[in-house]
C-alpha positions, -999 to +999 in steps of 0.1 A: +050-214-045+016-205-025+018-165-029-011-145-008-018-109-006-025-093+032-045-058+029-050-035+061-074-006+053-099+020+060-118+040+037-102+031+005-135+024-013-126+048-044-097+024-053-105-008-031-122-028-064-093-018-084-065-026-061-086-066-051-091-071-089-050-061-091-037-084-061-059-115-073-049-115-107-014-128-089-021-141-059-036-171-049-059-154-020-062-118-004-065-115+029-078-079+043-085-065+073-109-033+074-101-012+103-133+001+111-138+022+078-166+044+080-175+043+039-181+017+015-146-003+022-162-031+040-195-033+019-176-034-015-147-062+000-178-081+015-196-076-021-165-084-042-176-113-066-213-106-071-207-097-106-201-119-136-168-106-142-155-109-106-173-141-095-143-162-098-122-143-076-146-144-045-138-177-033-105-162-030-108-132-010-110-134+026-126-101+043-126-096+084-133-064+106-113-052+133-119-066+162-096-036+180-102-005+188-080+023+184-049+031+163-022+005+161-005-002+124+015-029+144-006-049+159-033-048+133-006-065+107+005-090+133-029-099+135-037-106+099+001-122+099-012-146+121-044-150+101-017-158+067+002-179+085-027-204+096-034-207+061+001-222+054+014-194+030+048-193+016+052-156+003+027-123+009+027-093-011+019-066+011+001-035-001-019-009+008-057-003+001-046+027-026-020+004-043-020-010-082+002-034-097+012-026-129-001-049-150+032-053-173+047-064-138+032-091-133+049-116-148+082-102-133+064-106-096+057-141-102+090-148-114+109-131-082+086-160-064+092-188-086+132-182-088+143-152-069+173-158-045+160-130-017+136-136+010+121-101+006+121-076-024+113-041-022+085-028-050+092+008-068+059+029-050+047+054-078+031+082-063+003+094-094-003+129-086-032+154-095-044+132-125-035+091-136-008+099-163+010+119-139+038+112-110+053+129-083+096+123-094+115+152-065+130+140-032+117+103-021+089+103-044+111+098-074+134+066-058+109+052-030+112+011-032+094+001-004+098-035+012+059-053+001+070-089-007+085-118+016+090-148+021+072-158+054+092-174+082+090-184+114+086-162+141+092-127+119+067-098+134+060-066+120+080-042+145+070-010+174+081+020+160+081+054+180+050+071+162+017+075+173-004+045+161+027+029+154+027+043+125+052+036+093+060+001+110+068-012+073+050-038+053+074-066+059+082-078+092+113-063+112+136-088+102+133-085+069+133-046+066+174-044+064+181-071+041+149-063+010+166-067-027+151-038-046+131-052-081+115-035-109+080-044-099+060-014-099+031+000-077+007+029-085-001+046-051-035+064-062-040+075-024-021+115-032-038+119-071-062+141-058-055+173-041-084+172-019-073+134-003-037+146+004-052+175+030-073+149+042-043+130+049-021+159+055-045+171+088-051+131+096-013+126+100-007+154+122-037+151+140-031+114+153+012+121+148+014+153+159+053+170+156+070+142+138+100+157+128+114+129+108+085+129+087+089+169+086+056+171+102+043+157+065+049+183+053+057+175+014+018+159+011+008+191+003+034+210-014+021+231-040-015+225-032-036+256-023-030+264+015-002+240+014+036+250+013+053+267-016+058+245-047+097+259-050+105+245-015+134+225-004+119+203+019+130+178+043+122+149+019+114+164-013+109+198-031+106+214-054+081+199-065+084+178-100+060+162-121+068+134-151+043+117-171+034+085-165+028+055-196-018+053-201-032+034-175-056+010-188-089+021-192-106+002-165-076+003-142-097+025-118-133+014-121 
């Protein structure tokens, strides 16, 4: 089975190396789409290869830039959809620019290709939080399984949603999103480690989706961070706020 990868980001380039290396040790070719990233996204995609021990992979890894403007989740992944689908694949993994598979899961990804009975699996997202043996376990950070791998069909399109940029319209197209089989895949979401980046994100969100009450205004990004909201909280979607360990990440798993 032909199994590609399909990337949208911007301004990942702290984890972007990590998370190409991750998708291409499974996937056939990675497809990414950098929306107009203002660091080193672009240069280190475009780059990707140069060195010895990447230089078999960049054959495989097919980089574009936005040709858009403005904020639109939607109809930047039907886009790059269209771009996968040209190229005749049969299943895409679907991650974000932040996202790890563990490498233990590999095998078990492959498999769900090779001989799974669903058209779309949902991957358990593990949110590492304020170091990389660490996770976020209250509310939704402790049982998220988000939809990321599909099989890809004809005519399926990533949906509108109500949110400013169309924002949270999933990784898997619309009619897929009510009928994913959950799997014991694992991702690690380095994007909320760092105190510092989920502020960033915290102000960004509300900023571009301002008074979002189903996200609880985002609330539980930076609870029990300084200036944030109370630790002991019962939030909307999570609180309070507990942390588990997290098995050792392989050395170079962030390089």
């Amino acid at each position: 089975m032909s199994l590609v990868a399909m990337l949208r980001v911007k301004n990942e380039a702290r984890w972007i190396r990590a998370v190409l290396r991750s998708a291409l040790a499974v996937c056939e070719c990675v497809y990414v789409l950098d929306d107009h990233s203002t660091d080193e996204t672009a240069e280190i995609c475009r780059s990707f290869g140069e060195t010895t021990e990447d230089a078999w992979h960049r054959s495989r890894l097919r980089v574009y830039n936005s040709p858009f403007s403005g904020l639109d989740e939607t109809r930047d992944k039907n886009w790059l959809l269209g771009i996968v689908r040209l190229a005749g694949a049969e299943w895409i993994l679907a991650i974000d620019g932040d996202e790890v598979l563990m490498e233990e899961d590999h095998a078990a990804l492959l498999s769900l290709v090779r001989n799974g009975s669903s058209p779309c699996y949902a991957l358990r997202v593990l949110y590492l939080w304020d170091r990389p043996n660490q996770i976020r376990t209250d509310g939704v950070y402790g049982r998220f399984w988000r939809p990321s791998l599909f099989r890809l069909r004809p005519g399926d399109t990533f949906r509108s949603t109500p949110n400013g940029g169309n924002f949270h319209c999933g990784n898997v197209p619309k009619e897929l999103l009510g009928g994913a089989q959950r799997c014991d895949v694992r991702l690690m979401h380095f994007g909320y480690m760092d105190a510092q980046d989920r502020r960033r994100k915290f102000d960004w969100y509300n900023q571009h989706d301002p008074a979002n009450q189903v996200e609880d205004c985002y609330r539980h990004i930076v609870q029990g961070d300084p200036g944030g909201f109370p630790a002991d909280l019962h939030l909307r979607h999570a609180g309070p706020l507990v942390l588990a360990p997290l098995e050792p990440l392989r050395e170079n798993a962030t390089a």
